[in-house]
C-alpha positions as CSV (number, residue, x, y, z in Angstrom):
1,X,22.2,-19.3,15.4
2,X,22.8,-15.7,16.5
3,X,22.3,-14.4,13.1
4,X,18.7,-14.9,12.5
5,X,17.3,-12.4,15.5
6,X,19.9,-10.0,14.4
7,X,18.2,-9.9,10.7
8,X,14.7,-10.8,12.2
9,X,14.7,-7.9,15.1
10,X,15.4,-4.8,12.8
11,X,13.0,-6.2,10.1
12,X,10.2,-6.1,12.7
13,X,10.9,-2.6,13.9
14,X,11.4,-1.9,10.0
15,X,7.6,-3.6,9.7
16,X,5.8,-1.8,12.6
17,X,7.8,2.2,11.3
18,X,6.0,0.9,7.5
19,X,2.8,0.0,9.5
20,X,3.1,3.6,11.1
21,X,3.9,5.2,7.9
22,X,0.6,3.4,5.8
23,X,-1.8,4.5,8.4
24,X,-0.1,7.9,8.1
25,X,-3.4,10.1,7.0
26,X,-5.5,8.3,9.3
27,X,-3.1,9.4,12.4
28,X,-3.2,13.1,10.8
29,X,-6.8,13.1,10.4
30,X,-7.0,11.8,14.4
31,X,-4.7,14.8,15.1
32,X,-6.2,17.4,13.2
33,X,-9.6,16.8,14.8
34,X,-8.3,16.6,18.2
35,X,-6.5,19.9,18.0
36,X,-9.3,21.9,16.8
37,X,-11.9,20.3,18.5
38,X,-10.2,21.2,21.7
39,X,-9.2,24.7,20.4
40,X,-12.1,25.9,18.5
41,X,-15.6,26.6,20.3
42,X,-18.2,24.9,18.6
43,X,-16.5,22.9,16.4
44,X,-18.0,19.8,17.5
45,X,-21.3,21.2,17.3
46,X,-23.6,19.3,14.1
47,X,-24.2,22.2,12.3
48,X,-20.1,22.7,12.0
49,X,-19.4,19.0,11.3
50,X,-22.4,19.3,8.4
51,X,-20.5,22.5,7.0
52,X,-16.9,21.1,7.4
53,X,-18.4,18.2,5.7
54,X,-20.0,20.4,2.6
55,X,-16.8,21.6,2.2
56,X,-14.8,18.7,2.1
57,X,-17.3,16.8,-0.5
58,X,-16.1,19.7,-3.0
59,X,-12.2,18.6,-2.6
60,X,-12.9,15.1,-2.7
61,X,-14.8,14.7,-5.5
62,X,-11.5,16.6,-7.5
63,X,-9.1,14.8,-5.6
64,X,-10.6,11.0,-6.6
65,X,-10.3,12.2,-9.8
66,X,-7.0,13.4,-9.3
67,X,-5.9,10.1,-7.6
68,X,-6.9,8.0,-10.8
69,X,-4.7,10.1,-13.0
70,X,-1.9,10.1,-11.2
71,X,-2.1,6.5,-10.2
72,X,-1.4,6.7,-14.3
73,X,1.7,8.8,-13.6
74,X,-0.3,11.6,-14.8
75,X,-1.0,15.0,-13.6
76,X,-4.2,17.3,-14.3
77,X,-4.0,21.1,-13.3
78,X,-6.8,21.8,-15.3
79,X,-9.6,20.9,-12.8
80,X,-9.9,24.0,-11.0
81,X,-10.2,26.0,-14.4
82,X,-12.6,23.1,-15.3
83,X,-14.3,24.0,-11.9
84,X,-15.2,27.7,-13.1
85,X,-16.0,26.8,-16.3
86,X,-18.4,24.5,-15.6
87,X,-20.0,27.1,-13.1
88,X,-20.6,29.3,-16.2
89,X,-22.2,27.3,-17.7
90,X,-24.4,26.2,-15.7
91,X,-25.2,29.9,-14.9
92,X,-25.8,30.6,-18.4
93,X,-28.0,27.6,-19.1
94,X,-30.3,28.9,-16.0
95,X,-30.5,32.8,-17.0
96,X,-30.3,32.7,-20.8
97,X,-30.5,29.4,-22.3
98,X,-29.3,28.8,-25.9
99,X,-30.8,30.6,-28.3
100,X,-31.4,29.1,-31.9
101,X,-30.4,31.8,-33.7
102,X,-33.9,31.6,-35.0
103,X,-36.1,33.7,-33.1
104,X,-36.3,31.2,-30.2
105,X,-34.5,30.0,-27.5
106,X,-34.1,26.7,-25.7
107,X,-34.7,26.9,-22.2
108,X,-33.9,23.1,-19.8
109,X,-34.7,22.0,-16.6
110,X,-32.7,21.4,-13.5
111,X,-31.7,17.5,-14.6
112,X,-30.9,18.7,-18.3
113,X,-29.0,21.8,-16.9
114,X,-26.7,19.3,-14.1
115,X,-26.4,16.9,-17.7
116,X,-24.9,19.4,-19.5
117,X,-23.0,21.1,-17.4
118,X,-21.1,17.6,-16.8
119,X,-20.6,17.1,-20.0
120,X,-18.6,20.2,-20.0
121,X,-16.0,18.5,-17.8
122,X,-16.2,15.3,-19.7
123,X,-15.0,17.2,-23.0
124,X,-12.1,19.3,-21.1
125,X,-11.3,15.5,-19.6
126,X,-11.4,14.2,-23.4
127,X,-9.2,16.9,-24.9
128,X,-6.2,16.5,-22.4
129,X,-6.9,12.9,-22.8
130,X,-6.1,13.7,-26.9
131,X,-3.5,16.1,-26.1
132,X,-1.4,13.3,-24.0
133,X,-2.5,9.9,-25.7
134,X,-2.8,11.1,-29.1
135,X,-0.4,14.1,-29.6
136,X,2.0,12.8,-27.1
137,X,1.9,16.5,-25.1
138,X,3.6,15.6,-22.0
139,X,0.5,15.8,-18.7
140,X,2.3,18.8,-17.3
141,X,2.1,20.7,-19.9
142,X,-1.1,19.5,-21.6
143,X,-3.3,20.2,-18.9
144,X,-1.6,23.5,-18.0
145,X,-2.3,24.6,-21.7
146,X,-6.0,23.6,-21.0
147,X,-6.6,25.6,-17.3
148,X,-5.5,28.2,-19.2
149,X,-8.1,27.7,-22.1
150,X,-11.0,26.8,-20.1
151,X,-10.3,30.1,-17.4
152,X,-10.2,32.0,-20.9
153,X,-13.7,30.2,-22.0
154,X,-15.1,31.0,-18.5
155,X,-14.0,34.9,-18.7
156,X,-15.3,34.9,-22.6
157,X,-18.9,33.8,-21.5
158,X,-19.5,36.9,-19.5
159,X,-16.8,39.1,-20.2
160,X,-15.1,38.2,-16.3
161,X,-18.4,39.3,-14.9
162,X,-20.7,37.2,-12.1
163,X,-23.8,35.5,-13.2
164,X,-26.2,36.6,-10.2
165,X,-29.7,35.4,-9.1
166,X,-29.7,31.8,-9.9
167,X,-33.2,31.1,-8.3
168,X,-34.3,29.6,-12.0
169,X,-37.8,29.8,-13.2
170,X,-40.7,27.2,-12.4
171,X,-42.3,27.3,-16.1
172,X,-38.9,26.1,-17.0
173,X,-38.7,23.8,-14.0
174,X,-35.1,25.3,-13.2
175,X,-36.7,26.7,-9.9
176,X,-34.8,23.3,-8.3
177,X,-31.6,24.6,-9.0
178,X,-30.7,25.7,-5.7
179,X,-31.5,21.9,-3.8
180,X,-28.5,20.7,-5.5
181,X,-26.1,22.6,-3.3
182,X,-28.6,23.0,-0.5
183,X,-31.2,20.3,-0.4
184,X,-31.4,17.2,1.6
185,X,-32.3,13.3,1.8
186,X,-33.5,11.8,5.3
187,X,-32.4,14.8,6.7
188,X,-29.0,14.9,5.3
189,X,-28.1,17.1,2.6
190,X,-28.0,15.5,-1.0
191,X,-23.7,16.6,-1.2
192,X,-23.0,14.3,1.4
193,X,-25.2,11.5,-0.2
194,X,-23.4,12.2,-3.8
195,X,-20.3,12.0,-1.8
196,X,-20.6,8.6,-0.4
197,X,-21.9,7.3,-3.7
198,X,-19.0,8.6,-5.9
199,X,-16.6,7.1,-3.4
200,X,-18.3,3.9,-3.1
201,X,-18.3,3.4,-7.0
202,X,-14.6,4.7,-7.4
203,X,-13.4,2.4,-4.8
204,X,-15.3,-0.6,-6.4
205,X,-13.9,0.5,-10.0
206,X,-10.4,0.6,-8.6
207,X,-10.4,-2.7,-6.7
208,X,-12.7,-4.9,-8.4
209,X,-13.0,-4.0,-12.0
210,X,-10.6,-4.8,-15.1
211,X,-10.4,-1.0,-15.4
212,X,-9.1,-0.4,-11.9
213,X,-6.3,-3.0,-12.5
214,X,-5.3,-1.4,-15.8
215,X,-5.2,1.9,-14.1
216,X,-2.7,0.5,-11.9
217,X,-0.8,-1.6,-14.2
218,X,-0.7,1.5,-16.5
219,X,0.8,3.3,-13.9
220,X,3.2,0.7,-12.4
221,X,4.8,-0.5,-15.6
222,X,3.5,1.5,-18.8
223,X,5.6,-0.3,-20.7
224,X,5.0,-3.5,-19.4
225,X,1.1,-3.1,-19.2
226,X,0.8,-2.3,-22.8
227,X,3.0,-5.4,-23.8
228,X,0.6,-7.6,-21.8
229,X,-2.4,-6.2,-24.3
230,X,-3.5,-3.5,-21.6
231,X,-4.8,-0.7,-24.1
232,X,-2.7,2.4,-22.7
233,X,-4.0,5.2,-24.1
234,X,-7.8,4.0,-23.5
235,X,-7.1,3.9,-19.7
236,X,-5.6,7.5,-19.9
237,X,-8.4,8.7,-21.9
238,X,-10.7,7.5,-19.2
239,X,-9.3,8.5,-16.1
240,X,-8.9,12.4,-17.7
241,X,-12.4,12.5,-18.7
242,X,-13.2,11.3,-15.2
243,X,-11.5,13.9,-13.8
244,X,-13.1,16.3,-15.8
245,X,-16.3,14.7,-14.9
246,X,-15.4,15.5,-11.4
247,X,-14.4,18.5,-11.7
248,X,-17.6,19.8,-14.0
249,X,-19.9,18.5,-10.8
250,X,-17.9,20.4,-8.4
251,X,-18.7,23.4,-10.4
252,X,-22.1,22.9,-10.4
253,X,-22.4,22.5,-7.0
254,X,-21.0,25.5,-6.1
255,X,-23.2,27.5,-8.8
256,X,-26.5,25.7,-7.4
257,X,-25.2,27.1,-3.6
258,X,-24.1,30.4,-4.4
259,X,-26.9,30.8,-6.8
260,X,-24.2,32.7,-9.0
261,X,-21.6,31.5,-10.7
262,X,-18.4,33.7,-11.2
263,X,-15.4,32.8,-13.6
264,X,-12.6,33.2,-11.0
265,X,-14.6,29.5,-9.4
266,X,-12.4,27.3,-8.6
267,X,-8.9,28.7,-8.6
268,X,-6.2,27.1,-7.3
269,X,-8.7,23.5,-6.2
270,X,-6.3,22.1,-8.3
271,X,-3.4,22.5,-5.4
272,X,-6.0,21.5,-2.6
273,X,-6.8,18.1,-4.9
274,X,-3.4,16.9,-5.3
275,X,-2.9,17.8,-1.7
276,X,-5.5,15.1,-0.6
277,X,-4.4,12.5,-3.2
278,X,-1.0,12.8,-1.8
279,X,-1.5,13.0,1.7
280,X,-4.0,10.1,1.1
281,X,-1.0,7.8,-0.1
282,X,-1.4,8.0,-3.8
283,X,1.9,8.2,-5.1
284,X,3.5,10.9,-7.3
285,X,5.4,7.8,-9.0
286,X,2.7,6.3,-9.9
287,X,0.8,2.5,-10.0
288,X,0.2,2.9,-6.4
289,X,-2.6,4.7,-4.4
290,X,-6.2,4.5,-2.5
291,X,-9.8,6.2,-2.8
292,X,-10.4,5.8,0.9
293,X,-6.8,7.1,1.6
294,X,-7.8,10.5,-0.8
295,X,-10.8,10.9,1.0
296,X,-9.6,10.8,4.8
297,X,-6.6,13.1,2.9
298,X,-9.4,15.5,2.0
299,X,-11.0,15.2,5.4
300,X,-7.6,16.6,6.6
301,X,-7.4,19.5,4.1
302,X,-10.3,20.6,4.8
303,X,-10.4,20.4,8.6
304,X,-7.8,22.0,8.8
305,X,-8.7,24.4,6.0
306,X,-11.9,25.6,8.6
307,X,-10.1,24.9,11.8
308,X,-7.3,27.6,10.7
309,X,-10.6,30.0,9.6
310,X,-12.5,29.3,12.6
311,X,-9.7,30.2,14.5
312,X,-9.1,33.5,12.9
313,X,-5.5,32.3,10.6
314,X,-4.5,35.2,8.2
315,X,-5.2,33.4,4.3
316,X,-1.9,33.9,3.7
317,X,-0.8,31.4,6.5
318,X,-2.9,28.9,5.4
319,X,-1.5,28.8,2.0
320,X,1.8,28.1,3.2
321,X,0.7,25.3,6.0
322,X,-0.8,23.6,3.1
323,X,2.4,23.8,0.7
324,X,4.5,22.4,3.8
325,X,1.8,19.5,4.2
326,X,2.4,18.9,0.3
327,X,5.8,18.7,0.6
328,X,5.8,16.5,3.7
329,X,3.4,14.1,2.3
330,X,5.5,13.5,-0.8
331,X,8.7,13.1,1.4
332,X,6.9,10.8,3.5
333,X,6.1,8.8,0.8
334,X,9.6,8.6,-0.3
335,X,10.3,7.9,2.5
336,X,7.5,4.4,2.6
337,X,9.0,3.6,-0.7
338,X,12.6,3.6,0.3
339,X,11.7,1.6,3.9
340,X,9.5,-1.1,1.9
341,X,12.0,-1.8,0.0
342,X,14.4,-2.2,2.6
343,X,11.9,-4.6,4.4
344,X,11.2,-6.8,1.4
345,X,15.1,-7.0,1.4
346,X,15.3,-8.4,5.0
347,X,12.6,-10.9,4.6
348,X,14.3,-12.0,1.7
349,X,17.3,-12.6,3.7
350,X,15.3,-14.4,6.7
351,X,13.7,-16.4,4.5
352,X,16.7,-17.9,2.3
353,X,18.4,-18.4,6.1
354,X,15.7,-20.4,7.2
């Protein structure tokens, strides 16, 4: 009779420390804001919440990428390269077109342009897809091989200079360029209603979609998802050239708000992505993971990205506060794994006492 609570007592204390440790971004993201809204003038003013916002969108949309591929176990460095590339593009598309080769050139509008320029990321996505489904290149070094080509490809396209003055043209109807960054929709900028969209349809493929279940299966048990017919190297192949996808959009966004586009874009986004995936819960092992959980981990990135600026942080500090909070959030997440299994454990043994 005296054994039961003795089994029963430290599996509840064992439950509510896992309860603590799930809800572990949420409880960051409460802290975060709290500190520098008491620390920082003006930080609770709408103009700042707007621009902390704009800023976060950018991570985001690379780290829901992010969190698909390495709910597959995989790992994609190549998005911020991706990033800068994409920028270029889009630069180039605006100021020069594509000429024939035969006297004429091809100039597209703003839709065509954002089209394109997407498609950029989808073909970086496809080709470390290839490298890792088809040539068996481990992620690590598939993707690194690729930020190193598309950085290259972004360098090549103006010989490392900036593309300035992208106002477009109206007779080419790229004069819209610029609401893409800076435009808005019921009076709240058009980033912010991309954002909510992208994470509304991630979340819904994740959760209620055959794909989404692969993704996690894939990632769980490779070997056992492919043996139940999940097509393995197809669910790779899509969550790359999603990230890509991802990535390509961020670039264009910050080409459409800076109205210039420079090759260095986007370096090191790849560390601030797998920051927010992590922090957000998704798990370096793999088969486990959340979109909501990526976005509140951006929201804490990126707060505390602006809180450290507002408050006048050298760069160099900044950098290192966010390897610590990478580190952390993978040891914390040891750490869940380790204590979940050590509740399953003692219910197990309540259970067969009963």
């Amino acid at each position: 009779m005296t054994a039961i609570p003795s089994i029963r007592r430290p599996g509840n204390l064992q439950a509510w420390l896992l309860l603590a440790l799930q809800a572990r971004t949420f409880l960051a993201l409460v802290l975060v804001f709290s500190y520098f809204a008491l620390a920082v003038p003006n930080f609770l003013s709408a103009a700042n919440l707007v621009i902390v916002t704009k800023h976060v969108a950018l991570n985001a949309f690379l780290a829901i990428g992010m969190t698909f591929v390495i709910i597959t176990r995989g790992i994609d460095l190549s998005v911020g390269s991706t990033v800068g590339l994409s920028a270029m593009v889009a630069g180039w598309l605006v100021l020069n077109g594509v000429d024939t080769g035969l006297g004429w050139t091809i100039y597209f509008n703003t839709f065509e342009i954002a089209i394109l320029t997407c498609l950029v990321g989808v073909a970086v996505g496809a080709l470390n897809g290839w490298l890792i489904t088809r040539a068996g290149v481990a992620p690590f070094i598939a993707t690194l091989g690729t930020l190193y080509v598309a950085r290259g490809a972004a360098l090549l396209a103006s010989d490392g200079a900036t593309f300035p003055n992208l106002t477009g043209r109206a007779e080419y109807g790229t004069d819209s360029f610029g609401w893409i960054g800076a435009g808005t929709i019921l009076g709240l900028p058009f980033l912010i209603w991309l954002l909510i969209i992208v994470v509304a349809l991630a979340a819904y493929v994740a959760r209620r979609t055959p794909l989404g279940r692969h993704i996690y299966a894939v990632g769980g048990n490779e070997r056992g998802a492919a043996l139940s017919g999940v097509k393995v190297g197809r669910v790779q192949m899509a969550v790359y050239i999603f990230s890509g996808f991802c990535a390509a959009l961020v670039g264009l966004i910050i080409a459409s708000q800076l109205q210039a586009a420079h090759p260095a874009t986007g370096e090191t986004f790849e560390m601030n992505a797998i920051a927010a995936a992590v922090l957000g819960g998704t798990s370096m092992s793999g088969g486990r993971g959340r979109i909501i959980g990526t976005v509140i981990g951006a929201f804490v990135i990126g707060i505390l990205s602006d809180g450290l600026v507002m408050m006048g942080v050298s760069s160099f500090w900044q950098t290192v506060i966010k390897g610590v909070v990478i580190i952390a959030a993978v040891v914390i997440d040891q750490a869940q794994g380790r204590l979940q299994a050590r509740v399953a454990l003692a219910q197990e043994a309540t259970a067969s006492r009963r």
